[in-house]
Every structure is written in C-alpha cells, then in structure tokens.
C-alpha positions as a Markdown table, in Angstrom:
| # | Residue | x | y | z |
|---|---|---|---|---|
| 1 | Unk | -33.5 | -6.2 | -9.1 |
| 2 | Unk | -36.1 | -5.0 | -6.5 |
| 3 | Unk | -38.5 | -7.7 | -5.3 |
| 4 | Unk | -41.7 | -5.6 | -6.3 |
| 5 | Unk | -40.2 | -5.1 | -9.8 |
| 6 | Unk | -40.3 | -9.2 | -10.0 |
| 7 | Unk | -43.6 | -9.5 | -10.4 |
| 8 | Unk | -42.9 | -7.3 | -13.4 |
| 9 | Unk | -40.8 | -10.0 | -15.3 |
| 10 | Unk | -42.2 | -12.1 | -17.7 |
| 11 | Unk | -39.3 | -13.8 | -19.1 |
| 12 | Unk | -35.3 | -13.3 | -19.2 |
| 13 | Unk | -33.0 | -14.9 | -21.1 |
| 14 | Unk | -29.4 | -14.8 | -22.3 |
| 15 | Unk | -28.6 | -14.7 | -25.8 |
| 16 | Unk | -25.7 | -13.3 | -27.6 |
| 17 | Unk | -23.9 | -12.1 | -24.4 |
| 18 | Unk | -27.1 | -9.9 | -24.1 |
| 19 | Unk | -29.8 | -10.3 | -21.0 |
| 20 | Unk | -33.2 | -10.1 | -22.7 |
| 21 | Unk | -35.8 | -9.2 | -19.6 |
| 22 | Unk | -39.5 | -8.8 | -20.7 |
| 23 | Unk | -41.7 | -7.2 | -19.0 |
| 24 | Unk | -45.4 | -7.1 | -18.9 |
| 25 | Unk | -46.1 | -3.4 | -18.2 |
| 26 | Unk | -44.1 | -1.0 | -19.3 |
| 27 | Unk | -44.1 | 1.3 | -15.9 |
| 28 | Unk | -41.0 | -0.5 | -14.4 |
| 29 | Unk | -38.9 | -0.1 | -17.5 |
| 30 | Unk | -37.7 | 3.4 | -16.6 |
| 31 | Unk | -37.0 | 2.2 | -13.1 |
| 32 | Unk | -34.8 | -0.9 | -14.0 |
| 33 | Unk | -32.7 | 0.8 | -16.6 |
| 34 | Unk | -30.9 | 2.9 | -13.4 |
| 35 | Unk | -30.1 | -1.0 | -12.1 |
| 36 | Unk | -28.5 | -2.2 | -15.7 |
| 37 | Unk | -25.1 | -2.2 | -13.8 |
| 38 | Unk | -26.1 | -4.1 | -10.6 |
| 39 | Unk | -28.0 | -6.6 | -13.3 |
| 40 | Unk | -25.3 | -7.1 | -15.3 |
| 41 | Unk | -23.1 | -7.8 | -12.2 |
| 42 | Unk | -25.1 | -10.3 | -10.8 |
| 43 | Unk | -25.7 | -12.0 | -13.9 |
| 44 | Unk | -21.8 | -12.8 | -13.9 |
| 45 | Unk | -21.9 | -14.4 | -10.5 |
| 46 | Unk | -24.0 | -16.8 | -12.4 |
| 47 | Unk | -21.3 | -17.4 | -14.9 |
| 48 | Unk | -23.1 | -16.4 | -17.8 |
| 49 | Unk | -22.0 | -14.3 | -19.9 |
| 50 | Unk | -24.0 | -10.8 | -21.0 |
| 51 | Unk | -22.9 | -7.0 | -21.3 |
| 52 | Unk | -25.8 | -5.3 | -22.1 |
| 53 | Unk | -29.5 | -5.5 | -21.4 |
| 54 | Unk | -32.0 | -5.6 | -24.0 |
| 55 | Unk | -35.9 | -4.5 | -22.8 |
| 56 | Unk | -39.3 | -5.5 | -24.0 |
| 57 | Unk | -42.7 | -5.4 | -23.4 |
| 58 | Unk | -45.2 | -7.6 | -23.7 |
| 59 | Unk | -48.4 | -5.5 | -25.2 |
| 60 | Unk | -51.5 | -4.6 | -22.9 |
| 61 | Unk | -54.5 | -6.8 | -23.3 |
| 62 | Unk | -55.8 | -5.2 | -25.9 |
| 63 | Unk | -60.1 | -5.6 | -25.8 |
| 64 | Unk | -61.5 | -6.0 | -29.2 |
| 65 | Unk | -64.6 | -3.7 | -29.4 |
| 66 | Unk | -67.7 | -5.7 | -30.0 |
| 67 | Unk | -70.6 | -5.0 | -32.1 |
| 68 | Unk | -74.0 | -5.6 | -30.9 |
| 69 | Unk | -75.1 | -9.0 | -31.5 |
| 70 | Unk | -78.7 | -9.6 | -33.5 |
| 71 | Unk | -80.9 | -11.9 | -31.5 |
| 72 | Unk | -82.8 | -14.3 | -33.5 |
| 73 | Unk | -85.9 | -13.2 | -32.5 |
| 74 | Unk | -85.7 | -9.8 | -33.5 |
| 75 | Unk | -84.8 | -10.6 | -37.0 |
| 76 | Unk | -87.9 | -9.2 | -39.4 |
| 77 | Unk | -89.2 | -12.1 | -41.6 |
| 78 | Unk | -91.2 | -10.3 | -44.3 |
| 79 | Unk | -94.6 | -12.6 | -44.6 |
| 80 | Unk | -94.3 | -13.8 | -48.3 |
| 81 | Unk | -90.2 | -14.6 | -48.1 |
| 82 | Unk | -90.1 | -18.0 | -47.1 |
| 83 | Unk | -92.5 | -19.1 | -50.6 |
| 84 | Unk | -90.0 | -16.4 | -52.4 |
| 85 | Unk | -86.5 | -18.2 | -51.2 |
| 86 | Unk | -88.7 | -21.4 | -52.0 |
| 87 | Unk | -89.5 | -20.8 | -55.5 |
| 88 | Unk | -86.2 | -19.5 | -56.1 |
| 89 | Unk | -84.6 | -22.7 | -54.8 |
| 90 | Unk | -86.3 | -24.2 | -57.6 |
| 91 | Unk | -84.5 | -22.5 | -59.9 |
| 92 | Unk | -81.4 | -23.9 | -59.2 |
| 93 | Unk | -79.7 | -26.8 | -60.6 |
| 94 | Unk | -77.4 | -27.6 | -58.3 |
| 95 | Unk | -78.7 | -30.1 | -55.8 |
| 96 | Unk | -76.6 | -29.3 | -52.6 |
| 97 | Unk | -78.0 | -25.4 | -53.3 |
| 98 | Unk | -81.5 | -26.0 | -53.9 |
| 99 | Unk | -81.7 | -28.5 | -50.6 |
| 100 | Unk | -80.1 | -25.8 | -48.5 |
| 101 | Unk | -82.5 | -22.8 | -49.7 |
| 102 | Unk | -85.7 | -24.9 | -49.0 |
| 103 | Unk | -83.8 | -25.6 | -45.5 |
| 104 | Unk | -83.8 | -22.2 | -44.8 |
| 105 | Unk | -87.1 | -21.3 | -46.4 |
| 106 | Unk | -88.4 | -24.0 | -43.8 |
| 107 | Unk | -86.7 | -22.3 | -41.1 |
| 108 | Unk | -88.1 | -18.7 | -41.7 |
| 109 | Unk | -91.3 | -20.3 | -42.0 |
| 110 | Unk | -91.4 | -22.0 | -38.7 |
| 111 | Unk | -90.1 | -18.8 | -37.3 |
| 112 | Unk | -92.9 | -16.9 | -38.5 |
| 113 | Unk | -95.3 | -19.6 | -37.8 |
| 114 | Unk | -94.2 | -19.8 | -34.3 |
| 115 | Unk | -94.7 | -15.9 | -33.8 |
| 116 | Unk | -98.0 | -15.8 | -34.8 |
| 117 | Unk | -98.9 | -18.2 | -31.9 |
C-alpha cells in the first residue's frame, strides 16, 4: 500500500479469508483497487489467510443544519398573560400542573417586570 494512502485507513481486518480495509474518504478507493494483488500478497507473508478484499467507507461528517436559536429576551410576553396562565392554573386539579403554571406565570412576570425597568 502506498504510505500516503495510510493515512487513508481507518481500520482492516480479516474475516472469512476476506481483508476488510475501511477507509475514511472515499478518494483513495479507486487508487487501491489497482494494488488488490500486491495486498493480498503481503497479507500472506503475514500468514493470514484472505483472497479477496472487501472496501468501505466511513461516511463524511455530515453537519446537521441548525435553526436559529430564540434568545430569551426577544421572546414577546403579551402584558395581561402572566394573570391569564395564572387564573387558568387555578383551574386545574392536579397539584404538580397547577404549581408548575403559577411557576411559569411567575417567570413571565418577572420577565416583563424586569423590562420595564
């Protein structure tokens, strides 16, 4: 194998009398597949066994696109929601619920409070 194609290889094995080489870009696989041969013959030296080469490649880093982010400060608090999510948290049963809505009905509040200052 060529040296600069080394850099290339991300793993090889031997399984099945076959070489598995992976790769992690795909460029080099055209190249290497001239060399099978010369592989496969120095494979032997190593006493292992394998008569055919199976190629793979590990996929690009894919970059997942990103969608813009929403600051908390440029969220719009209408002026009479935090007394609406408050008066509907009264509404419900459920204690767990009705603590969490006055939590946030709190929170919008003290938001709003603090950007009138």
């Amino acid at each position: 194998m060529p040296a600069a194609a080394l850099d290339a290889v991300a793993l090889c094995r031997v399984e099945n009398d076959e070489l598995h080489i992976t790769l992690t870009n795909a460029s080099w696989l055209s190249r290497l597949r001239f060399s099978e041969k010369a592989l496969l013959n120095e494979v032997a030296k190593l006493n292992l066994s394998a008569n055919r080469i199976a190629w793979h490649v590990l996929p690009g880093r894919i970059t997942p696109p990103r969608s813009p982010s929403i600051r908390q400060d440029a969220l719009v608090i209408p002026e009479g929601a935090p007394k609406r999510v408050s008066q509907a948290a009264d509404q419900f049963d459920d204690k767990v619920l009705r603590q969490a809505l006055k939590r946030v009905a709190t929170t919008m509040q003290t938001r709003l409070d603090d950007r009138k200052r």
